[in-house]
C-alpha positions in Angstrom: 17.9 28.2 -4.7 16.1 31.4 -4.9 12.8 32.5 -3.6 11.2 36.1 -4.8 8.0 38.1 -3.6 5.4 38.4 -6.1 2.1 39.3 -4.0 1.5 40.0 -0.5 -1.3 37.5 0.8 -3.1 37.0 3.9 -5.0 33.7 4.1 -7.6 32.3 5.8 -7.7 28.3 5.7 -10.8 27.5 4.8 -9.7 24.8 3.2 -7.0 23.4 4.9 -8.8 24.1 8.2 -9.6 26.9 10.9 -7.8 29.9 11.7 -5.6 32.2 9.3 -2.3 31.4 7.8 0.6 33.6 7.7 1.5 36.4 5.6 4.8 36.3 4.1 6.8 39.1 2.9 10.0 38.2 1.4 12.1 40.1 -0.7 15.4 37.4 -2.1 16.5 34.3 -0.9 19.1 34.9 1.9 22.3 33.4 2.9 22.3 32.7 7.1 22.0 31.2 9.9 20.4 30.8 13.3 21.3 32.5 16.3 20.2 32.4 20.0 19.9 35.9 21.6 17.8 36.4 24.8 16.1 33.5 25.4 15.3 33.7 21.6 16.2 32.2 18.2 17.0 34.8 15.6 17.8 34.6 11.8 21.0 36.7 11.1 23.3 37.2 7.7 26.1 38.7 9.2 25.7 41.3 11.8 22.7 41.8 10.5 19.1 40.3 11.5 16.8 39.1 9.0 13.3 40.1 8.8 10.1 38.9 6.3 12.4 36.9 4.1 13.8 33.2 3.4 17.5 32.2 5.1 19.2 29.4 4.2 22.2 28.1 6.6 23.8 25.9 4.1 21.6 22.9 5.0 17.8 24.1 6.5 15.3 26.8 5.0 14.0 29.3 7.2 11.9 32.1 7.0 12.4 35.0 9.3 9.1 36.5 10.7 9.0 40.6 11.4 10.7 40.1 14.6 13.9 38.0 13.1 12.1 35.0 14.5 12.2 32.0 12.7 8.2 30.6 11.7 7.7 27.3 13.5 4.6 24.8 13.5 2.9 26.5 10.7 1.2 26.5 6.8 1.8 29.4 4.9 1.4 30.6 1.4 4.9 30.5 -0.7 5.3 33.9 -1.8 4.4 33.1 -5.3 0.6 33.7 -3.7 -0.4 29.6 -5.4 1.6 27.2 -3.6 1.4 26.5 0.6 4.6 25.6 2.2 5.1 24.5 6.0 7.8 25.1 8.7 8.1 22.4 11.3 8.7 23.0 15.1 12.6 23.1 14.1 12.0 26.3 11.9 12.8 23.8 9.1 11.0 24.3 5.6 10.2 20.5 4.7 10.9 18.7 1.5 10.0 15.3 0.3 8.5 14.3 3.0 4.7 13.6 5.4 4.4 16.2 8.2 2.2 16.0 10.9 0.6 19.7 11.6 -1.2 20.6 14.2 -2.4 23.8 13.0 -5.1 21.4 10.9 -5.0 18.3 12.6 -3.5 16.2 9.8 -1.1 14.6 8.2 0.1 16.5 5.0 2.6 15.5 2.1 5.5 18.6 0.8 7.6 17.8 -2.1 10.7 18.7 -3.9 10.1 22.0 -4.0 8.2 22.3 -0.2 4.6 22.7 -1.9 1.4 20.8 -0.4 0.1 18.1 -2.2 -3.6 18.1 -2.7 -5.6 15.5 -4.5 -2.8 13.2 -5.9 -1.0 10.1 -5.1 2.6 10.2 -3.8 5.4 7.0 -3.3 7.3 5.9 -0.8 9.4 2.5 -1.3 6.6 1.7 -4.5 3.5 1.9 -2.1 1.0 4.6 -2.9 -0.7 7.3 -0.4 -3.3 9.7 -1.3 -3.6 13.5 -0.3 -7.5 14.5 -0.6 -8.5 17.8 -1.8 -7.6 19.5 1.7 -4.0 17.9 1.2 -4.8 15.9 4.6 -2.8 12.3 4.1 -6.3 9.8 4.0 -5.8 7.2 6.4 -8.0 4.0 8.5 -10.4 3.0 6.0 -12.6 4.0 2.2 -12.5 7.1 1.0 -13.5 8.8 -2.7 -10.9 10.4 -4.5 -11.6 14.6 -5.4 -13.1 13.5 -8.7 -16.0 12.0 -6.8 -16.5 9.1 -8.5 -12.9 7.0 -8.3 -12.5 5.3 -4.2 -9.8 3.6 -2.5 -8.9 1.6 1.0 -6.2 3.3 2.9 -4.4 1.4 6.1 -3.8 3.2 9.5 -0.4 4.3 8.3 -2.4 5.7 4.6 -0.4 2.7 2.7 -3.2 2.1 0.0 -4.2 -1.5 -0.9 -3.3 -2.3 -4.5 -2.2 -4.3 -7.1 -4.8 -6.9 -5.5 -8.6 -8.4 -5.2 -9.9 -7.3 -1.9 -13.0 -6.7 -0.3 -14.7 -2.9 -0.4 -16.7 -1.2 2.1 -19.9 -3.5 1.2 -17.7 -6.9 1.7 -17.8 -7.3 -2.0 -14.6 -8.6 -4.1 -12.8 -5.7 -5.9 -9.5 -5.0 -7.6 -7.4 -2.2 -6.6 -5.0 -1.1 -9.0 -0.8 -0.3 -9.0 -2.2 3.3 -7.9 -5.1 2.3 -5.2 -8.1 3.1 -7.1 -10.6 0.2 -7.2 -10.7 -0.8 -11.3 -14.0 -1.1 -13.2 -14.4 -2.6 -16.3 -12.7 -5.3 -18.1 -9.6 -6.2 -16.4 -6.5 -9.2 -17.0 -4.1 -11.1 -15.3 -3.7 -12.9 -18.6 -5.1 -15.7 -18.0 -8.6 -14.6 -17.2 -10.7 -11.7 -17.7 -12.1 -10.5 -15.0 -15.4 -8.2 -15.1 -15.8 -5.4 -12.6 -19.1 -3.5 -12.5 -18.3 0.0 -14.7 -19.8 1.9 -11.3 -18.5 0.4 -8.7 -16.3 -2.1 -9.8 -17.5 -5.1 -7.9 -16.2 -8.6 -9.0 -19.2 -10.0 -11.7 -17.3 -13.0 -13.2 -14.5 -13.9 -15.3 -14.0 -15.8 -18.5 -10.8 -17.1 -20.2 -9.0 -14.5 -22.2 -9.0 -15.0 -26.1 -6.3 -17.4 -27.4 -4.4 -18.9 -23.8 -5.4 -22.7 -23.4 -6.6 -24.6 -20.7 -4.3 -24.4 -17.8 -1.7 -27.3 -18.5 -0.5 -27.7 -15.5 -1.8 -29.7 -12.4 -0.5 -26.6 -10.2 -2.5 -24.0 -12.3 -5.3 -26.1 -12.7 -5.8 -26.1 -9.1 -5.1 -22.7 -8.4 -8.4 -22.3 -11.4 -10.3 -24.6 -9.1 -9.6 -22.9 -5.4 -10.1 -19.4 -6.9 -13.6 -21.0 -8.7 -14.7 -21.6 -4.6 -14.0 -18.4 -3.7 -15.0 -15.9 -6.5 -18.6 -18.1 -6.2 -18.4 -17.0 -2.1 -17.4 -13.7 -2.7 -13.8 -14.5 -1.8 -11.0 -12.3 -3.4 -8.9 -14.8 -5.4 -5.6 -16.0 -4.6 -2.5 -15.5 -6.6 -0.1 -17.7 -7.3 3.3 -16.8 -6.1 6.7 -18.6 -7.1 8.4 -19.0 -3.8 5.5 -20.5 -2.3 5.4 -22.5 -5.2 8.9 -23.5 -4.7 8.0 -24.6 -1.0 4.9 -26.4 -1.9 7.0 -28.4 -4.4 9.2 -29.8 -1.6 6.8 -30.7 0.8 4.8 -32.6 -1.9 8.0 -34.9 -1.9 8.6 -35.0 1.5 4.9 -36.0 2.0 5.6 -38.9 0.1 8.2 -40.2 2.7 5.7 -38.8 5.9 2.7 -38.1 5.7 2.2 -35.0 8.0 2.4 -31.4 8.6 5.9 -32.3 10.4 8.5 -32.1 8.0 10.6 -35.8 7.8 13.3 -33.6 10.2 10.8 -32.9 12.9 10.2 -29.1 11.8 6.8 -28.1 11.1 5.6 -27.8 7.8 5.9 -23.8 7.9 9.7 -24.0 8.0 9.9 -24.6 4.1 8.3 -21.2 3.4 10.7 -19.8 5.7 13.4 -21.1 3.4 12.0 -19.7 0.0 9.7 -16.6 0.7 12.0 -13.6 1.1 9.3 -11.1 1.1 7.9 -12.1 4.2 4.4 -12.9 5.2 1.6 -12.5 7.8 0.0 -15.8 8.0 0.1 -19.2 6.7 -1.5 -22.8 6.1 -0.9 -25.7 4.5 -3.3 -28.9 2.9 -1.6 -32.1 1.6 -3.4 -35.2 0.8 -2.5 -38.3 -1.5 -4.0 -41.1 -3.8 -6.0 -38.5 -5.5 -5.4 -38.6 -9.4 -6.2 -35.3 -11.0 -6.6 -31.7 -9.8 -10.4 -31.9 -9.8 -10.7 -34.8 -7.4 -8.1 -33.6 -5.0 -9.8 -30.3 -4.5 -13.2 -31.8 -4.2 -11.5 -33.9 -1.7 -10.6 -30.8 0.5 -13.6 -29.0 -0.3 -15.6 -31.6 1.6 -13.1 -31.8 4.8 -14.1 -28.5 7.2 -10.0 -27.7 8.0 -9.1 -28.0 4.4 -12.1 -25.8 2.9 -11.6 -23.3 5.7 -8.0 -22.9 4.3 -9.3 -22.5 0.8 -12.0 -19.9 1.6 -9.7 -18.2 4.3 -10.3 -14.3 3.3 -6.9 -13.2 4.7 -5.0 -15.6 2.5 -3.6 -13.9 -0.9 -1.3 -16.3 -2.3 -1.4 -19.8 -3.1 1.5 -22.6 -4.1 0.6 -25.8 -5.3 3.1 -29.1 -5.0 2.3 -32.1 -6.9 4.8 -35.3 -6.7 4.4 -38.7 -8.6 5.8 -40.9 -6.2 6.0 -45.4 -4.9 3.5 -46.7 -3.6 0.7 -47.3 -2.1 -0.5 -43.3 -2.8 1.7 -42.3 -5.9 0.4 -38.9 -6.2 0.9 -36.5 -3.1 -0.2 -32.9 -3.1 0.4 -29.6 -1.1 -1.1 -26.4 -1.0 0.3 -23.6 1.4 -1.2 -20.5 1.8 0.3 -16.9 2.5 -1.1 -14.0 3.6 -0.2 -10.0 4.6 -2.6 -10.4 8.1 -2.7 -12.7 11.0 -6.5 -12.8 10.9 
């Protein structure tokens, strides 16, 4: 790990904020470590203190100011006169990680090799962030990517929604992609294409994709139907997602034996997702109902009961499963639908 001086450059942040960055003269990378000396840390190799140059101590980088100090709290210029590095209030260089820093006010991402990202998307545990053009971390609500023309929704901690419909800043349905950017265009969840306005990308309707049949299933056909109620409100659409499915399946039989959103143990209906959703959820809600005999007439049936529809068109729901059991008498069919969502609202 070697770090060499090419230029000699004093900089003043006008983009990454007010006040002037460090100048950095280093000559090689150098071998260390920290020492406290009257009332002072100093970087030494040996007997000797280091001045304008890097020190590593066998786990940290430092860089040793022009009085053996070690730079704290601040943004500099890598000596290579392109990339901007930062040393936190340890002295530390950082790597591969978000840093708060004062010096600008913002939250700022350094990678492998300590440079600044500015304008591009970083990962942590598969969820995207953004760094804008300043390299400030966006965060609490829309913003437009550098190119001017691409936007995203970033949460409070700068987690971007994605991989989802959602709403945009004018409370109309979108689609943000793996990466955060809302999609425009033609778009496919193979079943359905969807078509998002080529500026904007708002939701404009959908149509079957070429070649995939009519649903065949009561479950699909009634996750066609609820999303048909909300894309027509200006609802995102709900998903359907296999462990709720799962759930859903085993209260439609245990509807069949009671009727109610108590479980035939005495635990509420909520339990069963409990038991099969393993990546956790925000919120939840459940319709059953029985005697109806086709997908069609059961959702019509909820659409015109107030609590049912207000599950349906619930805007923090995301993911639907759908139970249906053929069971005795005197209803024979019995059908569930719980609801998950990421919010409590």
């Amino acid at each position: 790990m070697k770090k060499t001086l090419q230029k000699i450059i004093t900089f003043c942040a006008v983009v990454l904020g007010v006040g002037c960055m460090n100048k950095m003269d280093a000559k090689a990378f150098t071998t260390g470590n920290l020492e406290y000396m009257n009332g002072n840390y100093y970087l030494y190799s040996g007997n000797q203190k280091v001045i304008n140059d890097f020190v590593f101590d066998g786990s940290y980088t430092y860089y040793a100011q022009a009085d053996g100090t070690p730079m704290m709290n601040r943004l500099t210029y890598h000596p290579d006169g392109e990339h901007i590095i930062y040393f936190d209030e340890d002295g530390h260089e950082v790597f591969n990680n978000f840093q708060y820093c004062p010096s600008v006010g913002y939250t700022c991402y350094f990678d492998s090799q300590g440079y600044l990202y500015k304008d591009q998307t970083t990962y942590l545990d598969g969820q995207p962030y953004y760094l804008n053009a300043n390299g400030a971390l966006e965060q609490n609500g829309w913003f437009r990517y550098a190119n001017g023309r691409d936007y995203g929704y970033a949460e409070s901690d700068g987690c971007l929604i994605n991989n989802k419909f959602a709403k945009d800043n004018q409370g109309r349905v979108v689609f943000y992609h793996w990466n955060g950017m809302v999609a425009r265009g033609l778009i496919s969840d193979g079943l359905w294409y969807y078509s998002m306005d080529e500026g904007d990308g708002h939701y404009l309707g959908r149509f079957k994709a070429a070649g995939v049949a009519p649903s065949d299933t009561y479950q699909l056909q009634v996750l066609d139907l609820v999303n048909e109620e909300r894309l027509s409100r200006n609802i995102a659409p709900l998903k359907l997602n296999e462990q709720v499915q799962q759930a859903a399946q085993v209260r439609a039989g245990e509807i069949s034996t009671v009727f109610d959103h108590i479980r035939p143990d005495g635990r509420s209906c909520i339990t069963a997702l409990d038991e099969y959703v393993t990546d956790g959820y925000g919120s939840a809600g459940e319709n059953i109902a029985a005697g109806q005999s086709s997908p069609q007439e059961v959702v019509n049936d909820w659409m015109n009961s107030p609590g049912h529809r207000a599950n349906i068109l619930k805007e923090s729901y995301t993911a639907l499963g759908v139970g249906y059991y053929y069971g005795s008498g005197p209803y024979y069919c019995y059908w569930v639908q719980m609801f998950i969502g990421d919010r409590y609202w």
